[in-house]
N, C-alpha and C positions, 0 to 999 in steps of 0.2 A: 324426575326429569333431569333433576342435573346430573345423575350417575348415569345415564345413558346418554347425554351432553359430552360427557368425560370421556367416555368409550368410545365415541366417533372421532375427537381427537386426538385421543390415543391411538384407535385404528389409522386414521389418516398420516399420524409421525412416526408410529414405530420403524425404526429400522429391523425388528426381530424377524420381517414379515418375509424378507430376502435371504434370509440365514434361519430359518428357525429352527429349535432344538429340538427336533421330533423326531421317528426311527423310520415311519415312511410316509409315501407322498401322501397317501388317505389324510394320516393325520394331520398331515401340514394342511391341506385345503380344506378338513374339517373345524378347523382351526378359524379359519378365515369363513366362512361358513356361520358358525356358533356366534363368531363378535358381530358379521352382519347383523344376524336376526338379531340379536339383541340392543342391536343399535337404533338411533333413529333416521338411519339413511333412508331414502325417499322409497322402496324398491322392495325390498327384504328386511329391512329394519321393523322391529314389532312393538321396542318402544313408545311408540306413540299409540297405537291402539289400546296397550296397559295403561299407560297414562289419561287416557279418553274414558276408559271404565273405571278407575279408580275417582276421577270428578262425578260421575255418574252415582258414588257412592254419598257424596256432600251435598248440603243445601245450595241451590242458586239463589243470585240474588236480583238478576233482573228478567224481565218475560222471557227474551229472545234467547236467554243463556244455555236454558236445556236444550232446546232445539236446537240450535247449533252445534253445541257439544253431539247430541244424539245423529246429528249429520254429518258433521266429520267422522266420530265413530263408527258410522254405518259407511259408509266409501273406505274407511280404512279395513277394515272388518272385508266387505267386497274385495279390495287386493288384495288381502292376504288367502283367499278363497275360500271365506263363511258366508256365502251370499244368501243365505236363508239370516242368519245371524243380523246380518245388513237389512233385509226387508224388516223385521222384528223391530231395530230402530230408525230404521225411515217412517214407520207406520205410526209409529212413537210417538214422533217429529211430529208427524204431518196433523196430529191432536193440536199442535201448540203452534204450527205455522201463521195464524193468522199475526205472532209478534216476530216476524219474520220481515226483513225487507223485501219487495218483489222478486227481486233477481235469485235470491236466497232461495224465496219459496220452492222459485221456479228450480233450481237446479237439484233441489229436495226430493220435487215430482219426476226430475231425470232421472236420477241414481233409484231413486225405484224401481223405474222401466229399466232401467241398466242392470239391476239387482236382477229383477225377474227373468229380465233377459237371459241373463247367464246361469242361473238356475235353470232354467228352460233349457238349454246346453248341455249341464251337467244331466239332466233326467232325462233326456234323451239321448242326445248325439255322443255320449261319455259311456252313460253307463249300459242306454238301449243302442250301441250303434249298428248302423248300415251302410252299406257299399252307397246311396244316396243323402244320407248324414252333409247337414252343413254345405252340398253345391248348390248352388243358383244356376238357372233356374230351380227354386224349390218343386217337385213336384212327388209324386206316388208316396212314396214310402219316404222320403225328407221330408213331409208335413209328420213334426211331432206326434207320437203316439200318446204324449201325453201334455197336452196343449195348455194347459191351465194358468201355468206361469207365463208363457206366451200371451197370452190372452189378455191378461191384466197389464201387460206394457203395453197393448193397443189401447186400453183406456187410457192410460195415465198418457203415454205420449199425443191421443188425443186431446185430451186436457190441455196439454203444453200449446197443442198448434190453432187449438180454439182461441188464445189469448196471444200467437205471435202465427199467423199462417205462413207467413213467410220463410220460416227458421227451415231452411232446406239439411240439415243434419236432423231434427225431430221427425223431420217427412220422412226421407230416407229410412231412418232407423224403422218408424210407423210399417213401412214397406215390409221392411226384411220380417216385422214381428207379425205380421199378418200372414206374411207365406210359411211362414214357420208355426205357427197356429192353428195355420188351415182357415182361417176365416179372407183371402184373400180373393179377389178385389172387394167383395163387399163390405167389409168394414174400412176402406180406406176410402173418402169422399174420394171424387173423380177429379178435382184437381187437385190432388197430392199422391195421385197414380205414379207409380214410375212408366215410362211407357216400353211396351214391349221388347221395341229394339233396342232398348238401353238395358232390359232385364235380362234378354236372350231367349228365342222361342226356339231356335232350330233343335231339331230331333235331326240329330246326327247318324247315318250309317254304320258307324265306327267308332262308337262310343267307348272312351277308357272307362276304366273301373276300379275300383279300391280296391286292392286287397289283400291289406296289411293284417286286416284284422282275422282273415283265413287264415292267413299263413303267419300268424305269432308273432307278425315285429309293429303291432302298430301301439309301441309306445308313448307312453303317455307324459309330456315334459315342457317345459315352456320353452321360448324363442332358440335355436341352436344353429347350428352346422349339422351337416349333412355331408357323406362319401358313399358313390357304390362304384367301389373295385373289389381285384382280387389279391385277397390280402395271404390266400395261405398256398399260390401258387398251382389252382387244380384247374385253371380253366372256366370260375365260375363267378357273378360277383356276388361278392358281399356287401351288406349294409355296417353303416358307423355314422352313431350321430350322437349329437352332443347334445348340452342344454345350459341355457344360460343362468340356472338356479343355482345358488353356490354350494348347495348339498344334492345336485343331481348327478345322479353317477351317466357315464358315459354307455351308449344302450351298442353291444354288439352282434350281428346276427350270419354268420355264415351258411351260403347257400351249398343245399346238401347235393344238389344235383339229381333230387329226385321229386322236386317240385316244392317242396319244402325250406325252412330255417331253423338252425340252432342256434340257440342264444349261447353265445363263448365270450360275452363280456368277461366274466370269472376266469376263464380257461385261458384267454390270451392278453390275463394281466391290469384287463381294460378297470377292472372294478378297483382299481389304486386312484383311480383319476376322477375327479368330480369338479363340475362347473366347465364353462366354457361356452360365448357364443357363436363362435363360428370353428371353423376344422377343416382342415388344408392335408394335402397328403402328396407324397413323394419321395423316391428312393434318394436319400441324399447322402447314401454313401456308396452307393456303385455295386452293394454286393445281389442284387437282381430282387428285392424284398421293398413292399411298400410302407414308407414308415411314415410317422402320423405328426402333425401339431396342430396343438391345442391352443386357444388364442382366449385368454380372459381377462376382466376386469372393463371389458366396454360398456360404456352409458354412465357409471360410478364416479367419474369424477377423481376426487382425490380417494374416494374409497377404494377404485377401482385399480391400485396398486399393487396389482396380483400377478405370481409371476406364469408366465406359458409353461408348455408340456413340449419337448421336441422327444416324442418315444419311439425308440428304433426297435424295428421287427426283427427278433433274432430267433435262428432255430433251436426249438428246445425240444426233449424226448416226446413229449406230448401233439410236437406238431408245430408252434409257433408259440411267442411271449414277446409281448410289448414292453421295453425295458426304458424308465423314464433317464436321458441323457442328458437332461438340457443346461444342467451346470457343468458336468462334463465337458459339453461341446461347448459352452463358451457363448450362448444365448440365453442367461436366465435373465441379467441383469441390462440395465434396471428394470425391476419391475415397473409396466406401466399398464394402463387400459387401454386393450386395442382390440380390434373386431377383423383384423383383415392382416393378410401378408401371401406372398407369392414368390413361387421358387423360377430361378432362372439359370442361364450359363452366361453370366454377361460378362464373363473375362476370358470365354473361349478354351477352357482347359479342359474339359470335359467332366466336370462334377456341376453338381445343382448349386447355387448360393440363393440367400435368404432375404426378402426386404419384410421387413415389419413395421407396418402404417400403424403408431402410435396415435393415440389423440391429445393431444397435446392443447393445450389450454392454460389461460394466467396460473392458475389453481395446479395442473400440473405441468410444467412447462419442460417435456421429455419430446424431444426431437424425435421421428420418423428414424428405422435403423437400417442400413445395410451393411448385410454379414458375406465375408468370401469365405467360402467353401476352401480348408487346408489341405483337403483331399484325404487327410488321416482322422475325420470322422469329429474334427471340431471345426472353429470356427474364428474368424478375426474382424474385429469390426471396422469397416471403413469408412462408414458414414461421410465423414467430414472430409477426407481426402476426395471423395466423389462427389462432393457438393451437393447431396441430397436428402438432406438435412428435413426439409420441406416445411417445418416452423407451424404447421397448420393442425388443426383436428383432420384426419384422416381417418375416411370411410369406404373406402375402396384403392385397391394396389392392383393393374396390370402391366406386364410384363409381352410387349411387342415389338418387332421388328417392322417398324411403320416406311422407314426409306428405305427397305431393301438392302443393307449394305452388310449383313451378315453381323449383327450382334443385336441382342434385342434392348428398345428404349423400352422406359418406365414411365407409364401413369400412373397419376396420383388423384382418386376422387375428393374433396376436401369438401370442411364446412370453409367458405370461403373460395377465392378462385380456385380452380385446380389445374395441376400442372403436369407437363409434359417432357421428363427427361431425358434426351436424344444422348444416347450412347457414345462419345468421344473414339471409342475405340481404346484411349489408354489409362481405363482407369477410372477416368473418367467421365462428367455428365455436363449438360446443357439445358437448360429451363427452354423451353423453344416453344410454349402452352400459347402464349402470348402472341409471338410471331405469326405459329399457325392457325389462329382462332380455336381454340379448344377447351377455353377455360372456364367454361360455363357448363352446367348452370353453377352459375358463384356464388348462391343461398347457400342451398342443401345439396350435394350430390351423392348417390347409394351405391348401390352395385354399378361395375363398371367392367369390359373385356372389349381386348381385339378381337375381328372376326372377320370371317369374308360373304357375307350374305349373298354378294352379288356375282361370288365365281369368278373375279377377275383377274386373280393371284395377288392382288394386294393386300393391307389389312386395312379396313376400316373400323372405327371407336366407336362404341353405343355408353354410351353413360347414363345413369338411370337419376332422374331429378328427386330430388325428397322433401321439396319447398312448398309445395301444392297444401294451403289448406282445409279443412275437414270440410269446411262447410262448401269450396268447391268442386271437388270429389264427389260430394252429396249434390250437388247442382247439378253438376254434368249425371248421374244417374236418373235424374230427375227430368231430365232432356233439356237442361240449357246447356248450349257452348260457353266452353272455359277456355281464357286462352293464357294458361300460367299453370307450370306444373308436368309440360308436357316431356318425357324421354329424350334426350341428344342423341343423334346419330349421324357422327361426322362421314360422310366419304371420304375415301382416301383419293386425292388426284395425281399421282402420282409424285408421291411424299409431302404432300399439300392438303389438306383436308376443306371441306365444303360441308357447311351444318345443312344438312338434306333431311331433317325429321318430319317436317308437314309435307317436304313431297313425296316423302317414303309412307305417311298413311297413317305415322305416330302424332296423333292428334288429342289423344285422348290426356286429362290429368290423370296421375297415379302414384299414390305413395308409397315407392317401390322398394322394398327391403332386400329378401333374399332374390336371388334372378339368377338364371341361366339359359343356354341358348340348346337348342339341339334339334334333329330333323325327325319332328312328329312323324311326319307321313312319307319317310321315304323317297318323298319326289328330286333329293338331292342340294332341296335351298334349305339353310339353319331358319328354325323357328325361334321364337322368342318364348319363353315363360316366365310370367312377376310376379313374386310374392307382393303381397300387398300389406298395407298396414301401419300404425304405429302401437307405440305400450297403452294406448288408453283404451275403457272397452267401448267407448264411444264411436272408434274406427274400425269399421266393419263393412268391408270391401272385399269383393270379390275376387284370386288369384285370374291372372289375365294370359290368355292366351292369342300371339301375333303370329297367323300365317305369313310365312315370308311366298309370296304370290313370283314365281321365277324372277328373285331379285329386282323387281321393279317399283315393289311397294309392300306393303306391310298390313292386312287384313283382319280386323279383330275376330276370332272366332271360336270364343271362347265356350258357346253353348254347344258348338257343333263337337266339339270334342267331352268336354262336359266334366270341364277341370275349371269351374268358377267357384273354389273351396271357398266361406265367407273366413275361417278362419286363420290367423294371422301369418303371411307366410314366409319365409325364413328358408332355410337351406334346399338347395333343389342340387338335384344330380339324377345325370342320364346316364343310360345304359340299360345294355342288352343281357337283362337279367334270368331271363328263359333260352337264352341261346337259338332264336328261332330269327333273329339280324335285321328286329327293326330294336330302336330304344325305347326301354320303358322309362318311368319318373320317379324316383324314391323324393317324398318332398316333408320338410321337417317343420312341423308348424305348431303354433302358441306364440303365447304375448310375453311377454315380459316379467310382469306383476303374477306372485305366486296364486293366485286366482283366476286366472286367466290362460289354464293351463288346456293340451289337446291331443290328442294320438297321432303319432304321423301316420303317413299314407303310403302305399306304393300302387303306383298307376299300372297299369299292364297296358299295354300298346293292343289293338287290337289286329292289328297287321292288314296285309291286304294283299296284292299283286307285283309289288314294285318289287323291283333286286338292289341288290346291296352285296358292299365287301368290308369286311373288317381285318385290319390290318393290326399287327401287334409286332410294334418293332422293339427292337435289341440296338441297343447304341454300344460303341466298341470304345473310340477315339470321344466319339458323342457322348452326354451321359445314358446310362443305362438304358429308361424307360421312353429319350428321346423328345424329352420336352420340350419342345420350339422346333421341329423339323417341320419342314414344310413338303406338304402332300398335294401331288396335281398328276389328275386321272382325265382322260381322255376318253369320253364314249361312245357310241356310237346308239343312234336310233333311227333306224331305218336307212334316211340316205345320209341323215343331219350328227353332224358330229358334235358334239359340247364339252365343256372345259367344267371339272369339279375341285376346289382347291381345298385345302384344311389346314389346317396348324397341329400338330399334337399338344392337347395340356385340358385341365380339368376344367377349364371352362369359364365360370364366372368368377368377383370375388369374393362371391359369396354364395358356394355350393359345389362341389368338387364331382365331376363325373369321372367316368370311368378314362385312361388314359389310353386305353386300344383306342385305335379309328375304326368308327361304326359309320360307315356313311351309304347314302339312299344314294342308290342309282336311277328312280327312277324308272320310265320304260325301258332304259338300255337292251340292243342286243348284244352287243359287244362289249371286252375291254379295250380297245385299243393300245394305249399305253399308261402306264405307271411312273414315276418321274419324283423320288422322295431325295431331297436336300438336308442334310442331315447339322443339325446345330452346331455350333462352334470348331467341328473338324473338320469342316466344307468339302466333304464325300457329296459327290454327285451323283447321281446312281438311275437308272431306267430299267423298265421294263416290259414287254410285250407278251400278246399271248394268256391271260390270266383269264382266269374263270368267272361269271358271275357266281352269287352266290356261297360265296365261299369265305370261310378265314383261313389268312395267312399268316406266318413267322416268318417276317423281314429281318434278316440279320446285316448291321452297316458289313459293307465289304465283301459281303456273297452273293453270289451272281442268280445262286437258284433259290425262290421262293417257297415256302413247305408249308402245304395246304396240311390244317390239322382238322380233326375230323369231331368238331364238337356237337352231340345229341340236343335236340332239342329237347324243352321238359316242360310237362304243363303242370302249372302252377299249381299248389294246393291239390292234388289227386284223389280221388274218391272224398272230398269234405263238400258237406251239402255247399 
């Protein structure tokens, strides 16, 4: 124990970790990688389970010793993902529990059911999976084929609620083990039911569908980021998605354009890069090519003193190469742990600049960064001249132009209040969170983004709460009202904000991780989708889908679509990945804890009747891909004309969708007009006359439109 005492120490002071003497990046993050596992950090650290079986080899010397030993053991064993390993010693345990204290016992008989649980996981939903795998409602073919380990966590968490009926996390879970066993509702007494509208009964018309696993990208990884754009310039998107394991390499998949993906992690460099929770994308050098950053060391602590990836897409004979810059450009240092950053024009010059939400903490006490864009492909750091320092753990960064006045402010999600940096115009920033009421929720806040739900060309704030806990969560599926935990959704009143979440219909608690916004169904108002969850396997909630009901309120409907994944959810990005102009969902999901691991997904949209235009602009003066321009279309339906607004950028801040404008028109029969404001070179520009149905190539400064003529593809072609 004390050499792996030593090693956490040494990992947490070295300075080697920001310069190290390796030949390439593989090795430097395998590096960092290798001293994890062999540490005892809480996470990836395997020290302690050596340690756990090494006692296992010596006499005890009082009743309760082995069992305890054999129960720590067995939970450690579970994260690191031996959870057959984990049963073997909880079963152990539970011979010798009677020298147990209660509480002991009792969380003895948890991790059992927890063991089982995710055993049940792996023999199913892992290794037998289906396009019904892990949604809720469980029904047809998501009732395990192979129930057994399911089965034995309905006793045991019986067990648990025979001796505490109350314990609404034991109920809950009881729930999910029974629908997943197939022995549902009858093995669960009638009051510890969840009740139907809290479970989701609707049979939807329009059912999305998985199908990552057809089509070869449904890898398998714990919590990450998530991108779908086009990375290699053909008109199509591609997936990119990360993982937060520190020897997981980064998973990349380009779309062939014949319904198909190729895995080009290898090909375009990606396989140098391993680890990372989240992943942010953007042209931040102007030459029209998407290039990528990598954001690690978030949850770690002082372990988590790891530095990011800024890799820039360069052409090479092959087609494309992701070429790691980030010392280069003048963003490696300091390494610190962060999960979030967002690119902007906030000095109006027309290239992208960087903020990166550090987490900052007594333990590591690394300020929040912002970087200007030099325009020649590095970077200078301003932080401190801009007063945006922020001093807080930060969990979410957007980037919006909330008063209108042509630069965009910066929120800041935080543990702690959160803040709201109004743009000065020179240079400069203003805390203004406080003023305009925004700084809540001040526990936990997650994901966070400007939007305009309501069509009105303003931007309105959703911040997503991450305070809410388990045994809430579990309550409220269980049909009690929760009134803690709920989403923020400030309105914008005209540079003013109003917290309108309960009369917008966000009611519900959720402890919401990855999140993004996008228009499920075409009708022209932005949806909401939440990843759900934390690292424990205890929290096991279902990803949540909010129809936005024509901007007036906010609808849970998440059965009707039939994206209630149970498993952990993390990176979400839209886009029109079959080129047929509604969005699909690439969604990146796992826990945390190397045992806790899952395949992601990709939704397919199933379309319908509504129309739609997708816009793909060109920034000249603006930067390139047009990040902050602001989009306002005028339609017509029947006699009734209505207003559609948009922002361009990826979305949430945590989950990058594609950077075209894909937007639902709804019944439209007309376009009436087009009206795109272009970022920090304040081109103003209209247009009339425009087609349904169609993409376009908006270039800042030219007057004609150029309809491009992209095929649609159906997915996976001739595969059962």
């Amino acid at each position: 124990m004390a050499t792996a005492v030593a090693l956490v120490i040494a990992l947490c002071a070295t300075p080697s970790r920001a310069q190290p003497d390796l030949s390439t990046p593989r090795e430097e993050f395998l590096a960092v990688c290798n001293e994890l596992r062999a540490s005892s950090e809480g996470y990836f650290g395997e020290a302690p389970a050596a340690e756990h079986a090494r006692r296992l080899t010596e006499p005890f010397t009082a009743p309760d010793e082995e069992a305890r030993t054999r129960l720590e053991y067995g939970r450690e064993l579970l994260e690191l993902g031996r959870p057959l390993e984990a049963i073997a010693q909880f079963e152990q345990a539970l011979g010798q529990a009677a020298a147990l204290e209660p509480s002991d016992a009792a969380w003895l008989v948890k991790n059992l059911a927890l063991a089982h649980l995710r055993a049940s996981e792996d023999l199913n939903c892992l290794q037998h999976h289906n396009a019904a795998s892990c949604i809720l409602p469980i029904r047809d073919e998501g009732v395990h084929e192979r129930p057994e380990h399911a089965q034995i966590a309905v006793r045991a968490l019986l067990q648990l609620l025979k001796g505490d009926p109350g314990d609404a996390e034991n109920a809950w879970l009881l729930n999910v083990a029974a629908m997943v066993g197939g022995v549902y509702p009858e093995a669960v007494p009638p009051g510890l039911r969840a009740p139907s509208e809290r479970l989701g009964s609707v049979v939807g018309e329009n059912e999305w569908r998985d199908r990552a696993h057809e089509l070869g990208v449904a890898a398998v990884d714990l919590a990450g980021g998530a991108v779908m754009d086009d990375f290699d310039g053909d008109s199509r998107l591609d997936l990119i998605s990360t993982s937060s394991h520190p020897c997981g390499p980064i998973q990349a998949f380009r779309n062939d354009g014949k319904g198909g993906f190729e895995d080009v992690a290898e090909a375009w460099g990606l396989a140098e890069q391993l680890g990372g929770l989240n992943l942010v994308h953007a042209d931040y050098d102007n030459d029209g090519r998407l290039d990528l950053l990598i954001l690690r060391g978030a949850w770690l602590g002082a372990n988590g003193k790891i530095r990011n990836s800024l890799l820039r897409n360069e052409a090479s004979p092959g087609g494309l190469r992701f070429v790691d810059t980030t010392r280069a450009a003048g963003v490696a240092e300091p390494a610190a742990p962060t999960q979030t950053a967002a690119w902007a024009d906030f000095d109006g010059d027309g290239d992208l600049d960087l903020y990166l939400g550090n987490e900052t903490e007594p333990a590591v006490p690394i300020p929040s960064q912002l970087f200007a864009n030099d325009g020649d492909g590095t970077f200078t750091e301003v932080t401190e001249r801009a007063g945006v320092g922020n001093g807080r753990f930060t969990k979410g960064v957007a980037w919006g132009d909330y008063d209108d006045d042509g630069d965009p402010d910066l929120y800041l999600s935080n543990i702690g209040a959160n803040r709201l940096y109004r743009n000065d115009g020179d240079g400069r920033f203003s805390d203004v969170a406080e003023e305009l009421g925004v700084t809540e929720p001040i526990g936990r806040s997650f994901a966070s983004w400007f939007f305009d739900p309501d069509n009105d060309g303003d931007l309105d704030l959703f911040v997503a709460d991450y305070s809410a806990e388990v045994e809430a969560v579990a309550a409220y599926y269980l049909g009690q009202d929760v009134a803690a935990g709920q989403p923020r959704l400030y309105r914008n009143d005209g540079g003013r904000f109003v917290e309108s979440s309960r009369d917008l219909g966000l009611t519900m608690p959720a402890l919401v991780m990855g999140a993004n916004f996008g228009d499920l169904d075409n009708d022209g108002f932005e949806d909401l989708y939440l990843g759900t969850g934390d690292p424990e396997f205890e929290t096991l909630f279902p990803n949540l889908v909010l129809r936005n009901e024509a901007g007036a309120r906010f609808v849970e409907r998440t059965d009707a679509f039939r994206l209630g994944h149970l498993q952990k959810g993390h990176g979400i990005a839209f886009g029109d990945v079959d080129n047929d102009g509604d969005q699909d969902l690439f969604h990146q999901l796992g826990g945390f804890y190397p045992g806790d691991s899952y395949a992601n997904a990709l939704f397919e949209n199933p379309g319908g009747s509504q129309r739609w235009i997708t816009l793909k602009l060109e920034g000249r003066r603006a930067n390139r891909f047009a990040i902050g321009a602001r989009i306002d279309l005028r339609v017509r339906s029947g006699e009734t004309v209505r207003r559609i607004a948009r922002v361009v950028g990826s979305g949430s801040s945590f989950g990058g969708s594609s950077l075209q404008a894909e937007i639902g028109l709804g019944d439209a029969d007309a376009i009436e007009e087009l009206r795109i404001q272009w970022p920090g070179s304040g081109t103003d520009q209209r247009w009339t006359e425009l087609e349904l149905n169609t993409v376009y190539r908006v270039v800042e400064g030219e007057d004609r439109l150029e309809p491009l003529t992209l095929e649609p593809v159906s997915l996976a072609p001739n595969r059962p």
